[in-house]
Each structure stands twice: as structure tokens, then as C-alpha cells.
N, C-alpha and C positions, 0 to 999 in steps of 0.2 A: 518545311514546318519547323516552326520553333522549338524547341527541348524545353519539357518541365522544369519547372524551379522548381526545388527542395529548399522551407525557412525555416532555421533552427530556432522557431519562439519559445522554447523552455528547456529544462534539463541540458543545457548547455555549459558545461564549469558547477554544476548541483546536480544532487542526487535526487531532487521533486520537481513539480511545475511541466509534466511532460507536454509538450506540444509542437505538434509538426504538422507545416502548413506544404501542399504539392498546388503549383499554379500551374496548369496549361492552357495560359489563357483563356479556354472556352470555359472552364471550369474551375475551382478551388478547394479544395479537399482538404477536411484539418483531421490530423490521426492524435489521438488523445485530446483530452483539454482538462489539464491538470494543475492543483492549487499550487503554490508557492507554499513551504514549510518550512520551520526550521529559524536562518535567522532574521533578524527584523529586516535588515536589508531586501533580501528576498524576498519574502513577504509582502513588503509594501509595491514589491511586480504586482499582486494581482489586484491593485487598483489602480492599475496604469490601462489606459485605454489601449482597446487591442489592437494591432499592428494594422490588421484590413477590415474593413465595417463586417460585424457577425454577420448583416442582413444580407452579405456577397457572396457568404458561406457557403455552396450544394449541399454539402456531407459535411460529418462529422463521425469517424469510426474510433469504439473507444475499445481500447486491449483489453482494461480488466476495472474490475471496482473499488479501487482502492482510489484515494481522496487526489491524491499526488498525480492521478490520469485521467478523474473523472470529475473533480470537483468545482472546476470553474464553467462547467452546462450552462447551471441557474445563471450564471450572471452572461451568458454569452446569450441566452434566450432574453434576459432582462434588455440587452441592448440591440435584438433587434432581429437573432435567428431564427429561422423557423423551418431549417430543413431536417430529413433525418437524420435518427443517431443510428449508425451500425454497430451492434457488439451478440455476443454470443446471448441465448436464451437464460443463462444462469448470472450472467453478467447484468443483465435485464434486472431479473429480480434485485440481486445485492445493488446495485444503480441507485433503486428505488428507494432501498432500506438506510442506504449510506448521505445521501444528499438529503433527504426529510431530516437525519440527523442531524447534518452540517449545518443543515438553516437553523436548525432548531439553538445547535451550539450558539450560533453568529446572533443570535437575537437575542439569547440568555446573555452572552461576554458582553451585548452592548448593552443592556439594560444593567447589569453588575458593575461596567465600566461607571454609567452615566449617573447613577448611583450612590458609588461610593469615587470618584471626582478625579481616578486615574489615568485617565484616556488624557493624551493628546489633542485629541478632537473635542470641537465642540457643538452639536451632540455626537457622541460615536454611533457610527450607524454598522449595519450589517453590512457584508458584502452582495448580500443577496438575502431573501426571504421563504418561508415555509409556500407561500404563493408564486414564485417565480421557479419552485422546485415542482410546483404543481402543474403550471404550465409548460415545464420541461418533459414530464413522465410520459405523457404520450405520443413523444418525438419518437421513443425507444422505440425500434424495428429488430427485433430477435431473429436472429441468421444462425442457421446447423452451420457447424462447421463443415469445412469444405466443400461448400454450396458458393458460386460465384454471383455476385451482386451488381449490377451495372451503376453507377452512380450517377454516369453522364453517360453522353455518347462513345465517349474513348477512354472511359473512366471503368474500372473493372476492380472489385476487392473481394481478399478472400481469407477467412480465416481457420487458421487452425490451434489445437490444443498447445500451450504455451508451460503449463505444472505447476503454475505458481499458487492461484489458489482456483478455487471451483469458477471454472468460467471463461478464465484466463486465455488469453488468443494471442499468438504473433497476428499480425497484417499484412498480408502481401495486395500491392496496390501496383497496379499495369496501369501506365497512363501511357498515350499514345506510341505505344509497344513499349516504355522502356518501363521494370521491373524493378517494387523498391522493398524490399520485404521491414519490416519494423517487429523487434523482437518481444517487444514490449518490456515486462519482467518475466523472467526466465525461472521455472522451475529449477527441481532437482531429481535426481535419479534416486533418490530415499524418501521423500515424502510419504509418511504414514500412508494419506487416503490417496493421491493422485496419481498417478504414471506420470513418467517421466515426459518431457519436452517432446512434442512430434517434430523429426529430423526437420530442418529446411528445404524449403522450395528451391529452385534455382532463381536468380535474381540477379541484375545489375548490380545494384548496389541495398548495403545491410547495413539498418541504425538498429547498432545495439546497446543494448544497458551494461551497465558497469560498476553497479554500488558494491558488490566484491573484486572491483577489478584488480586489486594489486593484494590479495587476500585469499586463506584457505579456510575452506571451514575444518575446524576441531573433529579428531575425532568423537563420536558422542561418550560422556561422561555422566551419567545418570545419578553419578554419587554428588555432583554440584547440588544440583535443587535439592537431593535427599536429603546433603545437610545442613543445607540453609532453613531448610523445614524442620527439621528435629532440632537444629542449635532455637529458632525463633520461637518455637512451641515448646521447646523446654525452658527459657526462659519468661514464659505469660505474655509473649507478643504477638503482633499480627505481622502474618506473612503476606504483603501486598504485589500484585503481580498487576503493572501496566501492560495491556495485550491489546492489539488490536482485535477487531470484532471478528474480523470477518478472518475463516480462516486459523489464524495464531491462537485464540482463544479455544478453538475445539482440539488442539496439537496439545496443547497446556492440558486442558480437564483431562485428555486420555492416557498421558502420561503419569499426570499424581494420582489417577482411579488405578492405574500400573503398578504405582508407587504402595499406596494402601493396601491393595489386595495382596502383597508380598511381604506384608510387614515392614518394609522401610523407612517410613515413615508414620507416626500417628492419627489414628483417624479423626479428625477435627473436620466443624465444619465449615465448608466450601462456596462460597455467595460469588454469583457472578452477578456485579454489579453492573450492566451496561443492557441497555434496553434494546439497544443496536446489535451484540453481542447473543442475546436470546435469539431475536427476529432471524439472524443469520444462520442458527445452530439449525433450526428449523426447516433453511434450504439446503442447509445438508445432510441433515434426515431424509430427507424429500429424496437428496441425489441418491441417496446408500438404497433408499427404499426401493427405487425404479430400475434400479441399475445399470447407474448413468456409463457413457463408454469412455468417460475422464478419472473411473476411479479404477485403482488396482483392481484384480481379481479377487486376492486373498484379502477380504474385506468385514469377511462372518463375523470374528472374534471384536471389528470396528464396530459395526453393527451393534452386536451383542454389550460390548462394553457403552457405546454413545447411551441405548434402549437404559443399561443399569445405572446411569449417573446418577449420583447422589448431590442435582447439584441444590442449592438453594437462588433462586432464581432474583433478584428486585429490580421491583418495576418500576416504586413509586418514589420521591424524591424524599418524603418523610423516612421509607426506610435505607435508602440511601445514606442520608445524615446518620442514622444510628450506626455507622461504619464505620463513620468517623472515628471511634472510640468503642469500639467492639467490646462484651463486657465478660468477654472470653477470648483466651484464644482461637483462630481461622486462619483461614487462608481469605483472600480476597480480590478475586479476577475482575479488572475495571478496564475499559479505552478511557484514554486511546495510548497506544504500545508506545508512542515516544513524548506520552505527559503533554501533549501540546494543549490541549483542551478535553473539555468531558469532565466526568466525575473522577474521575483518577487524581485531578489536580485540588480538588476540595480535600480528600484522602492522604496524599499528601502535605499539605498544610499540616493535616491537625499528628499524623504522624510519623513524620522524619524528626521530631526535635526528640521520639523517646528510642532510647537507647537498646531498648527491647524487640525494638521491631526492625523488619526488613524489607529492602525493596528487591525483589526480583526482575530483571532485564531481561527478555527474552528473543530481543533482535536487534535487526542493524535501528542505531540512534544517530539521526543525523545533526549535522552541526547544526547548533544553535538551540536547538530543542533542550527540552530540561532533561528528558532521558541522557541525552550526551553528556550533559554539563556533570547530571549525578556518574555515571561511568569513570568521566573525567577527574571524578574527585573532589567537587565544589563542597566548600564548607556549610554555603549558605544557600537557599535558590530562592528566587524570586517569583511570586502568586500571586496574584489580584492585588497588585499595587503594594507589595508586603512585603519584606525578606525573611524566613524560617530557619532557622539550624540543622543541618542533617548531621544528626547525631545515630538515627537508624541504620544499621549493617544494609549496603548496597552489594548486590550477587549479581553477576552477569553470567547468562547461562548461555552463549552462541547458540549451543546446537539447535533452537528451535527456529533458524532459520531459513524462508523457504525459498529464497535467491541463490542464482549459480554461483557460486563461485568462480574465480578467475580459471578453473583447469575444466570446469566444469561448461564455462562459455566457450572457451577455446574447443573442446572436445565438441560441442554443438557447432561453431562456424564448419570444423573443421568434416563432418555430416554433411557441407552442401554440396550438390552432384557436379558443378564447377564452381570455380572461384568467380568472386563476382568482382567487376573493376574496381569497388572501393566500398571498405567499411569505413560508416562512423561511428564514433565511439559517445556514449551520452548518457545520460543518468547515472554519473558519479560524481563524487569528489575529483579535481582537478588531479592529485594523486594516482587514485585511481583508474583515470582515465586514461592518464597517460602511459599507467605499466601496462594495463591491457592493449592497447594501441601501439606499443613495442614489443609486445609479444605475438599479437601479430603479424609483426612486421617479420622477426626473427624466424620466427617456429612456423610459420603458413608460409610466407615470403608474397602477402597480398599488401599493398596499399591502404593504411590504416590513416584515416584521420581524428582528432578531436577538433570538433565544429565550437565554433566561437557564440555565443548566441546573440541569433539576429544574423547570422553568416546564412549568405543564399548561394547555394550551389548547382548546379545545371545538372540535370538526370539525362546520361546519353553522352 
């Protein structure tokens, strides 16, 4: 019998675009199917025809709900799939909440593109549509963790709690006995609401992430945001915090209601601008309410604090615009966390060029996005065909991030009940990739790879 192929179609040399394809010839199995982000180069991957006809597809199992793992569904359904998707029950939900958005984005930027006459293209179109999101949604097949799923004949997945955000799964995929676990993104052992990472399976071989791989996380420093907030509200400006929805956004609200109820900060108020960003707060209400077995124990005081939020909610796009120029000081929580698209980048335009206001960063920014660029220090950033001045105080505040870090993944490989023949190393920076992939080489003494993308490797 022949040995599975393993094809490294995304997150290979990048930290998005997750996609991993297992062939054993009777079958074909894709783990993740995740957009391209970040820079234009990249990007323009995910209107490149896909490697094997979707219609060849059996499965499709996704890790978790974030855009970079689950975003390219709608267009793999547009062109032809029609099998299930496997991902966790909560994973399911946010799915649902996250890709309605996506289309929604991709049909608003190409209608704005076509518009106002910046596009490239003539006419710019969407990648996909709110109707191709629609015939995706009922593909979802919600699986308990730790519950084994036969895909095919010889085909067998199973997943378990992964910490990154509510939902979140590694994948462990058994194809014709040999064992591939995928770690997807990786929690952390501090996560306000989550428990940590459940250990690994045993496995052949382990594709793991790497967007901290050559990186520690800060210890946490509380007095960053405090005074980025009292310096921007003591000078009449607006505190703007790009977050994404799912997830980052309820870490954010529960630490500045932290922040408030001790005085640290001034009580101003608080607009979470993203409709996506409500929709999601709501499934993890849902989780605290039922008492999900992915959240901490010690959860009352989360609970208690999520039930007292003060937040100011919008929905609508008229009051959206009146953000723009806020006619007081606030705060102002918008997606998406790395400015790529959404109403965060409308928010931006009208205020990075005053000097009063501030942007708040509150994760990893990857290259090419306008979150990095601002991290980076850019003077100017570029928006719907435009360049603006960042004259606004930019704050980067690490700690709200909910990926392992490099001692933090190491300490998880180093959990599995034997060494497996070979890790690869994947969704990171090229840097990245490769310190974690020397480390461990060094500190474990296992056979580490970084897969090249489009590199197919034999399982077994």
C-alpha cells in the first residue's frame, strides 16, 4: 500500500492561508481552508485556482474560526465542493458569524473599489458572495471533541481542545494507520476564559504553528493600556482599539471594565463598533452560561463582569460613521485586529491624522497589513485608494495575545507520550519558523522541518 501524501497548500513561509491537503489515494482530506492576508503578494494566492478540483474534496476539517483557517469555504464550495466540513460545535457557530461577514466585507470593498476607480481590476469583484456563504453553512457537521469521525474507509479524525479561542481544536487525522496530528493555533496556559491546550495525542508526525516561534510573550503590564487611555482622554481624543471579533474583543472589554472599576482609568464611554464582534460576544455568553468543559473553572467574577458590561453596542452603519469623529471622548473597539478590512479602516482614515488620538494594538500584526505597517512606524498608511498621515499615538499592548509562544509550543510538543518522526513547522514568518524548528531540533533532539509551500511529503 502506498503512504499518504501530506501538501503544504498554505501557511508555508506565512503566518495565514492555513491549508493542508492528506491524499491516500482513495481519498482526500483538506485540514483547514484558510484566506491569504496581509501582503498583496499573498493575497492575490487566494485567487489562484486550487491545486486539486474542490469537487475531489471527501472532507474538509477546520481547527477553529478565525478567517486565516476558515475563510476560503465559500469559494471552495463556489467551485465545486460539496462534502462535509468537520470542526467543533462552537466552531460551527463562529464559522457561521465569520464568513456572512467576509462576504459581506468582499462585496462592500468591491462595490467602494468600483466606485471610487481604485481597483486594478475591471470590475473588481468579490472573492466570493453572501450566497456562496450560504450554501456553505450547511456543509458544517459539529463533532464533541474527542468523538472519532470516519471520513472514509481508512480515513479516521479526531479533535481535541486546542485554547486558543472558544472552539478551537488540534486535528488528529489516522489515514491508513499512519498518524498526523495538526495543531492548528495554539492556546495559552493564561487565557482569561479558556484552559489551557489539551496535551497531544501520540502521532507520527506534528504540523505545528509558529507565529511566536522565535518570540516571548511580555510579562503582562496593565499600566500600558492604563496610560494610553488616561494620556488620550486627558487630551479630548479617541481611544481606537482594532480587535478582532471573535475572542480578542471580549479579553479587551473585560480588562478596561478591570481597568474602570479600580479607578485607573476614566469612565468614558465604550462602542464596540463591529456587528460581528456582538454576534460572537453572545456565543460566549452562551459558553459561560452552560458551562462549557473549554472554559476555566474560576469563571463567576467573568461571568459577573461579561452580564455588567457597559458596553455601547452599533449595529448600524449611519451610527458607525458618527465614530468617525466622536463628539467626546471614548474608547472604540472595531475588527478587524490587523485593520485589514471592516469598519476599523473607515475609523482610521478620518483619525490617525489627529494628534489627540490613539491606536491601540492588541496582537500579533502580520506583515503587510496596516496593523504592522502602523507598529512599524509608517508615517502615512494607505485606504480606499488614499494616503492619510498618522499623526495619532500608536500603543502596542502584546499581552492580549492568545497564541503560544515559542516555550509555550516547545513545552506542549514536548507533552507528547512519544516522539513523533518528524515535526513541521508552519504558520509563521520565515524567522520564525525557523527558530522554532532549531529549537527543536536542539532542546527535544526530534527532526524538525520547515515545508516549503506546495512541498508534498509522504506520511509513514
Amino acid at each position: 500500500m502506498s503512504s499518504p501524501v501530506l501538501t503544504f497548500l498554505g501557511a508555508a513561509g506565512a503566518v495565514t492561508g492555513s491549508k493542508f491537503l492528506i491524499d491516500d489515494q482513495s481519498s482526500r482530506t483538506l485540514v483547514d481552508a484558510g484566506l491569504y492576508q496581509g501582503l498583496a503578494e499573498l493575497r492575490r494566492r487566494n485567487w489562484e485556482p486550487f491545486p486539486t478540483r474542490p469537487a475531489d474534496l471527501d472532507a474538509v476539517v477546520i481547527s477553529h474560526a478565525h478567517l486565516d483557517h476558515c475563510g476560503m469555504l465559500p469559494r471552495l464550495v463556489k467551485e465545486g465542493f460539496d462534502g462535509p466540513v468537520i470542526c467543533s460545535p462552537e466552531t460551527a457557530e463562529l464559522v457561521e458569524i465569520v464568513l456572512r461577514d467576509s462576504a459581506h466585507l468582499q462585496e462592500e470593498d468591491a462595490r467602494q473599489a468600483n466606485a471610487g476607480g481604485y481597483s486594478k481590476h475591471r470590475p473588481a469583484l468579490p472573492l466570493y458572495d453572501l450566497e456562496d456563504v450560504e450554501r456553505t453553512l450547511p456543509m458544517l457537521q459539529p463533532t464533541d471533541f474527542a468523538t472519532a469521525v470516519d471520513l472514509a474507509p481508512d480515513v479516521r479524525v479526531v479533535l481535541r481542545p486546542a485554547g486558543h479561542i472558544l472552539g478551537s481544536s488540534t486535528v488528529l487525522v489516522e489515514t491508513s494507520g499512519r498518524r498526523t496530528l495538526f495543531s492548528g493555533d495554539l492556546g495559552r496556559g493564561v487565557h482569561p476564559i479558556l484552559r489551557a491546550p489539551d496535551d497531544p495525542p501520540a502521532a507520527d508526525a506534528i504540523v505545528v504553528e509558529s507565529t511566536y516561534g522565535d518570540r516571548h510573550h511580555p510579562a503582562p503590564d496593565p499600566t500600558v493600556l492604563a496610560g494610553a487611555v488616561r494620556r488620550t482622554i486627558g487630551r479630548g481624543g479617541t481611544v481606537l482599539v482594532p480587535a478582532f471579533a471573535v475572542d480578542r474583543t471580549e479579553l479587551v472589554l473585560l480588562e478596561l471594565r478591570r481597568l474602570m472599576l479600580a479607578g485607573e482609568v476614566p469612565r468614558v464611554p465604550i462602542y464596540l463598533d463591529s456587528p460581528m464582534a456582538l454576534r460572537a460576544l453572545k456565543v460566549y455568553r452562551a459558553a459561560l452560561d452552560s458551562g462549557s468543559p473549554q472554559l476555566r473553572s474560576d469563571l463567576e467574577e467573568v461571568r459577573a463582569a461579561l452580564d455588567a458590561l457597559e458596553v455601547i453596542g452599533v449595529a448600524d452603519a449611519a451610527g458607525s460613521m458618527r465614530l468617525n469623529r466622536p463628539d467626546q471622548p471614548c474608547i472604540v473597539i472595531s475588527a478587524s485586529g490587523m485593520a485589514t478590512g471592516g469598519r476599523v479602516v473607515h475609523h482610521l482614515a478620518h483619525q490617525l491624522p489627529d494628534p489627540r488620538n490613539t491606536v491601540v494594538l492588541t496582537g500579533y500584526q502580520a506583515v503587510g497589513t496596516r496593523g504592522r505597517q502602523l507598529l512599524d512606524g509608517v508615517r502615512e498608511l494607505k485606504m480606499h485608494g488614499r494616503y492619510v498621515p498618522v499623526r495619532a499615538e500608536v500603543v502596542d499592548v502584546p499581552t492580549f495575545s492568545v497564541h503560544a509562544d515559542a516555550d509555550e509550543v516547545l513545552g506542549w510538543l514536548a507533552r507528547s507520550p512519544e516522539p513523533p518522526k518528524v515535526v513541521y513547522v508552519v504558520h509563521g514568518e520565515p524567522s520564525g519558523s525557523a527558530a522554532l524548528a532549531r529549537r527543536i531540533r536542539d532542546e527535544l533532539g526530534w527532526t524538525a522541518v520547515v515545508p516549503r509551500l506546495d512541498e508534498r511529503v509522504l506520511l509513514g
